[in-house]
Backbone as a ProteinNet text record, in pm:
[ID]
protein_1_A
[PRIMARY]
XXXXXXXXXXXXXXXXXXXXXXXXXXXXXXXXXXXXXXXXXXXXXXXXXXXXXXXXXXXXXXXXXXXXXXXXXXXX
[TERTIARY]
14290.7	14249.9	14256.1	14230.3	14257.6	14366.1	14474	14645.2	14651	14601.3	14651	14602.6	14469.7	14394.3	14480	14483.1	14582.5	14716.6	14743.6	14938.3	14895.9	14754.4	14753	14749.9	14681.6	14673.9	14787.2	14889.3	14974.2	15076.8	15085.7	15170.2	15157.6	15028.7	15022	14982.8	14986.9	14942.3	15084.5	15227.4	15321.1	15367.8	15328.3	15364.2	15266.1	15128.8	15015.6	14891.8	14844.2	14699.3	14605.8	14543.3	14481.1	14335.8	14257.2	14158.6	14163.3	14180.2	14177.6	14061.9	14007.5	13972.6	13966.6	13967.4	14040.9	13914.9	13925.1	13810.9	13887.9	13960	13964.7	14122.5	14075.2	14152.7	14166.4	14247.8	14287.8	14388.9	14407.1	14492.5	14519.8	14639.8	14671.2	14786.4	14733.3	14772.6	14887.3	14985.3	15117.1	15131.9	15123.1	15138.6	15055.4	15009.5	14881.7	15022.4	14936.2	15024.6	14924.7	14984.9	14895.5	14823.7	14759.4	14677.5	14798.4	14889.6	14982.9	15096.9	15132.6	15219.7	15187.5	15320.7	15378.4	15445.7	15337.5	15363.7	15441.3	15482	15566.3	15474.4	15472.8	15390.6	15472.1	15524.1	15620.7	15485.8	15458.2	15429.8	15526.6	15436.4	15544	15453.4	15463.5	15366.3	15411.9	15345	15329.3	15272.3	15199.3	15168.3	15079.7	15095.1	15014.5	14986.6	14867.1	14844.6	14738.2	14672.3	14631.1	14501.7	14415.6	14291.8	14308.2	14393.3	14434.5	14549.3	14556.9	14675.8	14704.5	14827.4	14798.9	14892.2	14868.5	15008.4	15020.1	15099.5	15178.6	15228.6	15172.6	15195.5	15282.8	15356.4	15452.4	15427.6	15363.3	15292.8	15417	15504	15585.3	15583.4	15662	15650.1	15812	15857.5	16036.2	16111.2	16074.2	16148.3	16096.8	16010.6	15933	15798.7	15750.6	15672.5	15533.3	15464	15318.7	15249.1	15203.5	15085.5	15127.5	15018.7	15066.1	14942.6	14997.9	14841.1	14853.5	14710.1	14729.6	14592.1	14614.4	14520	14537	14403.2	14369.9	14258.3	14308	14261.8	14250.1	14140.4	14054.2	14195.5	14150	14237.9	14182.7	14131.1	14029.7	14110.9
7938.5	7945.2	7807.2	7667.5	7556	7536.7	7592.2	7554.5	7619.9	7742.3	7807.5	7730.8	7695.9	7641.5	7485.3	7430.4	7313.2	7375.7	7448.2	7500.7	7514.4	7591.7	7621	7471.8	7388.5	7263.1	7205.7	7178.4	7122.5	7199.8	7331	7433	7368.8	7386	7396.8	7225.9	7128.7	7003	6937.8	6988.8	6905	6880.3	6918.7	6872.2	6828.1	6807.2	6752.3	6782.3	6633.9	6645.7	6719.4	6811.2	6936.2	6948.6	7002.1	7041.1	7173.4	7257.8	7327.2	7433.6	7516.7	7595.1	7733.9	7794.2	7914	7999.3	8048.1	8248.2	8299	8349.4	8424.4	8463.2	8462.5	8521.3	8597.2	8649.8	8775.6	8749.4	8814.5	8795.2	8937.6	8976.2	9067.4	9060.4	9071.1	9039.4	9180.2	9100.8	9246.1	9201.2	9101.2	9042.5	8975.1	8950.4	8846.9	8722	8654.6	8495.6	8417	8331.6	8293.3	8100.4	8077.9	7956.9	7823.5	7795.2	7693.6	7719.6	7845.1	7849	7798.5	7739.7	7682.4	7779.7	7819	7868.3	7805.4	7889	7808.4	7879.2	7837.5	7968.6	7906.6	8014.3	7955.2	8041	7968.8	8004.8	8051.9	8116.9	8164.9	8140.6	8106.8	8144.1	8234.5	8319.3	8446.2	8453.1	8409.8	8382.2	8265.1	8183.8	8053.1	8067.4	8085.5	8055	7926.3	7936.3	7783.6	7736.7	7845.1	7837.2	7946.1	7984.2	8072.1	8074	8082.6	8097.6	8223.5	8297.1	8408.2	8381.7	8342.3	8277.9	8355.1	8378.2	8484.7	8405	8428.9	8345.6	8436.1	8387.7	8471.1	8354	8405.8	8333.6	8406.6	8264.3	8309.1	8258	8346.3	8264.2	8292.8	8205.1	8221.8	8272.5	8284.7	8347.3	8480.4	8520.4	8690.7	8678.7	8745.5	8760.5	8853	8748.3	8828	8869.2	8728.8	8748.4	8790.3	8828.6	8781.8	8806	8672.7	8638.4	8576.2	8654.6	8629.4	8526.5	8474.3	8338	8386.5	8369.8	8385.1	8258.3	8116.7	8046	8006	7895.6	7872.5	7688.1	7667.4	7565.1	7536.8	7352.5	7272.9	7213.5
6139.6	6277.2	6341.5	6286.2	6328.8	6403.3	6302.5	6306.3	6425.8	6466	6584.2	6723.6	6689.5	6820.6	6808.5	6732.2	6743.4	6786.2	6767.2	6802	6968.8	6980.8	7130.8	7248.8	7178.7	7271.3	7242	7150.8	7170.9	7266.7	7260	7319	7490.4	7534.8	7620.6	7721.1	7628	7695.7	7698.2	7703	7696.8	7801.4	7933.2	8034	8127.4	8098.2	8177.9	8057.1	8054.7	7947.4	8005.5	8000.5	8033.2	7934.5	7946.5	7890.8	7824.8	7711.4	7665.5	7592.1	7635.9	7551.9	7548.7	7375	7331.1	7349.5	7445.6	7513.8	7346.3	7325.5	7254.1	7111.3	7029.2	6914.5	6818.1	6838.1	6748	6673.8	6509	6406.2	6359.6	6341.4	6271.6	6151.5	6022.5	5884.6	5858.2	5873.6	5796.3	5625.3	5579.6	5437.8	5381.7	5278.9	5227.5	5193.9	5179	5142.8	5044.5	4981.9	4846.7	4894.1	4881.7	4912.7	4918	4829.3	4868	4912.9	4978.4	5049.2	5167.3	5201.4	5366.3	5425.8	5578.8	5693.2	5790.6	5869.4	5978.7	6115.8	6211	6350.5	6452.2	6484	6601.8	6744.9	6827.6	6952.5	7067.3	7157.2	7263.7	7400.8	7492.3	7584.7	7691.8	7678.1	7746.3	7882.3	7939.8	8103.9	8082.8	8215.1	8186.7	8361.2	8417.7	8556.2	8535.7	8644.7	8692.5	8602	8540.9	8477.3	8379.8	8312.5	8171.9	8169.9	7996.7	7952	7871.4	7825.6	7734.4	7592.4	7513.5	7396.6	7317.1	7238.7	7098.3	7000	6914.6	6739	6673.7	6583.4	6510.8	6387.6	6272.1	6163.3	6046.8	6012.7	5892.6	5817.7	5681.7	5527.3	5498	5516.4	5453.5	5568.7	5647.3	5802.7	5766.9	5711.8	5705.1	5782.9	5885.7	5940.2	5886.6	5872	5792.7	5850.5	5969.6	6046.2	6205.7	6322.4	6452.8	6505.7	6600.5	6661.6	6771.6	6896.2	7060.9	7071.4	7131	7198.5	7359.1	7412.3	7521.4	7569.7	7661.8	7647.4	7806.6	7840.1	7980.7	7982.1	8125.9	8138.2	8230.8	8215.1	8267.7	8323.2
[MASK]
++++++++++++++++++++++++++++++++++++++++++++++++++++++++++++++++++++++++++++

């Protein structure tokens, strides 16, 4: 959950340092994955207006998609 809320502020502070914070997250597990495996999470952002954002995680292991996960976040 770190990695995501970090994926979300970096996602979203690359074109103006902004204040960030995550209202809300949800995860949904398609595969278990084992403790030293390396993930990859590619983000997407999905609508961004003036005071929220809506983002989409695509959480992979080998280019196979395990996880996916929406962030719904406030913008200061």
């Amino acid at each position: 959950m770190e990695a995501l809320h970090a994926s979300t502020n970096r996602q979203l502070t690359k074109k103006s340092p902004k204040s960030i914070i995550v209202e809300e997250l949800s995860i949904h597990f398609l595969q278990v994955a084992q403790i030293d495996d390396i993930l990859r999470i590619r983000p997407k952002v999905i609508s961004e207006k003036r005071r929220s954002a809506l983002l989409d995680f695509d959480i992979c292991l080998d280019d196979q998609q395990i996880a996916k996960a929406k962030v719904t976040s406030q913008i200061n």
